[in-house]
C-alpha positions as CSV (number, residue, x, y, z in Angstrom):
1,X,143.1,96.9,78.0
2,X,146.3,98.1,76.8
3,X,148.1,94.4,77.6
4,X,144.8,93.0,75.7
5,X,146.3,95.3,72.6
6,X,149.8,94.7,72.4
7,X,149.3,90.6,72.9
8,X,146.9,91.0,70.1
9,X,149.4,93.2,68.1
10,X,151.9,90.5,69.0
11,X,149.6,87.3,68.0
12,X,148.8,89.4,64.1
13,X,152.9,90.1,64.0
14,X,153.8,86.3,64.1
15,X,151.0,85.2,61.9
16,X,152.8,85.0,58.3
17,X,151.0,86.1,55.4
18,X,149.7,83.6,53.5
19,X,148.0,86.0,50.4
20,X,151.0,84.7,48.0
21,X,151.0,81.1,49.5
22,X,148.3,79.4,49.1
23,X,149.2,77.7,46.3
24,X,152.1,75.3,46.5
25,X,154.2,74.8,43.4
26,X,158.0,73.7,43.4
27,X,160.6,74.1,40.6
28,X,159.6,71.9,36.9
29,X,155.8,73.4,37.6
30,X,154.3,75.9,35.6
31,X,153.2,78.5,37.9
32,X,156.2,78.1,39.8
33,X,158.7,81.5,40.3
34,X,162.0,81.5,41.7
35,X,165.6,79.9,41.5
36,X,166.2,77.4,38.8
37,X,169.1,75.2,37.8
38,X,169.9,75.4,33.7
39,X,172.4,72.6,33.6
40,X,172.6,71.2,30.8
41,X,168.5,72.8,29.9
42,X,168.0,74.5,26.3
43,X,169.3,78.1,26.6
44,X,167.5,80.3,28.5
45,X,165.7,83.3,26.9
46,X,166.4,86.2,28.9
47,X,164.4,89.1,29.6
48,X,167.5,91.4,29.4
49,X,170.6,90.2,28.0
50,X,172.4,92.4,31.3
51,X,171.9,91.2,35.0
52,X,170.5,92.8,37.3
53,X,172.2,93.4,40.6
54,X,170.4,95.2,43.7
55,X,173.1,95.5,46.2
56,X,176.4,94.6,45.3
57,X,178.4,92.7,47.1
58,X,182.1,92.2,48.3
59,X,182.4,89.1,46.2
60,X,182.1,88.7,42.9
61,X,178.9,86.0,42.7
62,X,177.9,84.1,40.2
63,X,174.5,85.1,38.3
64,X,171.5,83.2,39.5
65,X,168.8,83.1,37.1
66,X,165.1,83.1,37.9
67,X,161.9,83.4,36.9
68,X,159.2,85.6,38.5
69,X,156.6,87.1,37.1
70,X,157.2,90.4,35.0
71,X,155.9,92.9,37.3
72,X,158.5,92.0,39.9
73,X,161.4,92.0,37.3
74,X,160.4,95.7,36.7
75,X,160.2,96.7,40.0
76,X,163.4,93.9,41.2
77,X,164.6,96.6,44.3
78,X,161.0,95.8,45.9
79,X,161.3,92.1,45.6
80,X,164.7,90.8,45.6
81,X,164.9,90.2,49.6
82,X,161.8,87.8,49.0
83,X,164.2,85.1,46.8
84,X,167.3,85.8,49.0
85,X,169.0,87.7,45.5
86,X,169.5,91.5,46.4
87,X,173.7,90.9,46.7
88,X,173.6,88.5,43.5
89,X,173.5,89.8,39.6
90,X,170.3,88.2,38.0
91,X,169.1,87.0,34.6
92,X,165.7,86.9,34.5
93,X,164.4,83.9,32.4
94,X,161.2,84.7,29.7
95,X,157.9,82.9,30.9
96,X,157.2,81.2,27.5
97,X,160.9,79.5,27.5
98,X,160.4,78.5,30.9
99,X,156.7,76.9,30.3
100,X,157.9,75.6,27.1
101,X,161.1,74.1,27.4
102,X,162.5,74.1,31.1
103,X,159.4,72.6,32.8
104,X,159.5,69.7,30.2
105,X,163.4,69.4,30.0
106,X,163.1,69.4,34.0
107,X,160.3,66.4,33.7
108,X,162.8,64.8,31.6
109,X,165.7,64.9,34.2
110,X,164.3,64.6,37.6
111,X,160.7,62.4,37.5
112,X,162.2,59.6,35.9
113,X,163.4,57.7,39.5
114,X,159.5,57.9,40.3
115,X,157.4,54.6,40.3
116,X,154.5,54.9,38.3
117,X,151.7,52.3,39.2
118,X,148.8,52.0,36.9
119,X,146.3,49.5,35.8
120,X,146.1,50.3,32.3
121,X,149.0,52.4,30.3
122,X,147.7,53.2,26.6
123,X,150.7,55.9,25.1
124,X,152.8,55.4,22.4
125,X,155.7,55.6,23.9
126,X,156.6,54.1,27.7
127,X,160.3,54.4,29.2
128,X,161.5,53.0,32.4
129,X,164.5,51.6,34.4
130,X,162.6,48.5,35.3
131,X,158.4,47.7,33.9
132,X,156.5,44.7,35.8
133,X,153.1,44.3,33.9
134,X,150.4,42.0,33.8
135,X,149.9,42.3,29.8
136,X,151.9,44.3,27.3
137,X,150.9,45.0,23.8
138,X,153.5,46.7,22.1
139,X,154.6,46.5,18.3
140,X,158.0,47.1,19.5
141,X,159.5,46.1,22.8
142,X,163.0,46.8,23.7
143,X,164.6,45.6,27.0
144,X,167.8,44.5,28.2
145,X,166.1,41.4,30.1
146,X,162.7,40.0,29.9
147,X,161.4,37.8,32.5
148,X,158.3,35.7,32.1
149,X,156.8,35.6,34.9
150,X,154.7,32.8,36.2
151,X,151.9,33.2,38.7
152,X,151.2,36.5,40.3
153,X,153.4,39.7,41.7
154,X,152.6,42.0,43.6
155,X,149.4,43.5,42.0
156,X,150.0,47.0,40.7
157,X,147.3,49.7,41.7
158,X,146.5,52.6,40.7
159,X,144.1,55.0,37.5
160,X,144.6,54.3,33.9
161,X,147.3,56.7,32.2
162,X,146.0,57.4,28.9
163,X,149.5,59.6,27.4
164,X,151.8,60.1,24.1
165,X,154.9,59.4,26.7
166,X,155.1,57.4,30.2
167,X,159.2,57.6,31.8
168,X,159.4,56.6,35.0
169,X,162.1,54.7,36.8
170,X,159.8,51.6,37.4
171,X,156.3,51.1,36.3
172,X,153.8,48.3,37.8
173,X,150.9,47.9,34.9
174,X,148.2,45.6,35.1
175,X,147.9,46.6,31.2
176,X,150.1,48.3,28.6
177,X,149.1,49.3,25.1
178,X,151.8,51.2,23.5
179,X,153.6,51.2,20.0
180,X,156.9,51.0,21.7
181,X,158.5,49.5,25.4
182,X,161.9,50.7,26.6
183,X,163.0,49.0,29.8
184,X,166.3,47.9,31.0
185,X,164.3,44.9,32.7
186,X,161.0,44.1,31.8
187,X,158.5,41.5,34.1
188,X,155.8,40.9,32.1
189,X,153.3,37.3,32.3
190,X,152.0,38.1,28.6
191,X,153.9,39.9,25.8
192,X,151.3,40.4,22.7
């Protein structure tokens, strides 16, 4: 019985607690907490124009700045050790600036190399490296290169994306309706 009890206290022990996990959200989310770059993103809005630090260290480091929700910037000592941050200083970023202007700043800079496949596109505005598209209407269309393209490519798949602005690094359309096209190189078989 006992060697029933500790195996079972073991086999609890090395499960990890998944009561803060179940949701999985990286950095440019909303929802997300926890380190983030600010480059060259509008200024932060601190929560305290001080950082914090925990436990200092030997080294002078560089502040980190972060955003976790408020209850654990009051109560940092208790929570630190969970972002690896007790031995750094701290600068806690307000939630509305980080909903507001980092996630889309952070859409901006880092989805753009995606491929966006769609059959239809209806937005005002579309951006891309490279566009291949069955039909375009546009009132303006600026590109680098356009290639008409006879007979059939590879046949884009995908929902229709119905949005004020589509960037992506390429972009397969069956379909675009937009007021204006910005592509370096645009494959198209119809431009209205």
């Amino acid at each position: 019985m006992k060697r029933f009890l500790l195996a079972a206290t073991m086999a609890l022990a090395a499960v990890p607690a998944f009561a803060d996990t179940a949701l999985s959200l990286s950095v440019g989310q909303p929802g997300f907490y926890g380190r983030i770059d600010i480059g060259s993103a509008p200024r932060p809005v601190l929560v305290s124009p001080e950082p914090v630090v925990i436990e200092p260290a030997p080294v002078v480091q560089q502040p980190i700045y972060l955003h976790v929700p408020p209850y654990q910037a009051r109560e940092w000592r208790r929570y630190c050790r969970q972002y690896g941050a007790c031995g750094q200083p701290v600068y806690f970023v307000e939630d509305s600036w980080y909903n507001d202007q980092y996630v889309p700043y952070y859409h901006r800079q880092h989805l753009r190399s995606q491929v966006v496949y769609a059959h239809d596109i209806h937005s005002d505005v579309v951006r891309a490296r490279v566009i291949r598209a069955h039909d375009i209407h546009a009132d303006d269309v600026r590109a680098r290169v356009v290639y008409e393209v006879k007979g059939k490519f590879d046949d884009p798949h995908g929902e229709n994306i119905d949005a004020p602005v589509v960037e992506a690094g390429e972009i397969q359309a069956h379909d675009i309706h937009a007021r204006v096209i910005e592509a370096d190189t645009l494959y198209v078989h119809k431009l209205h």
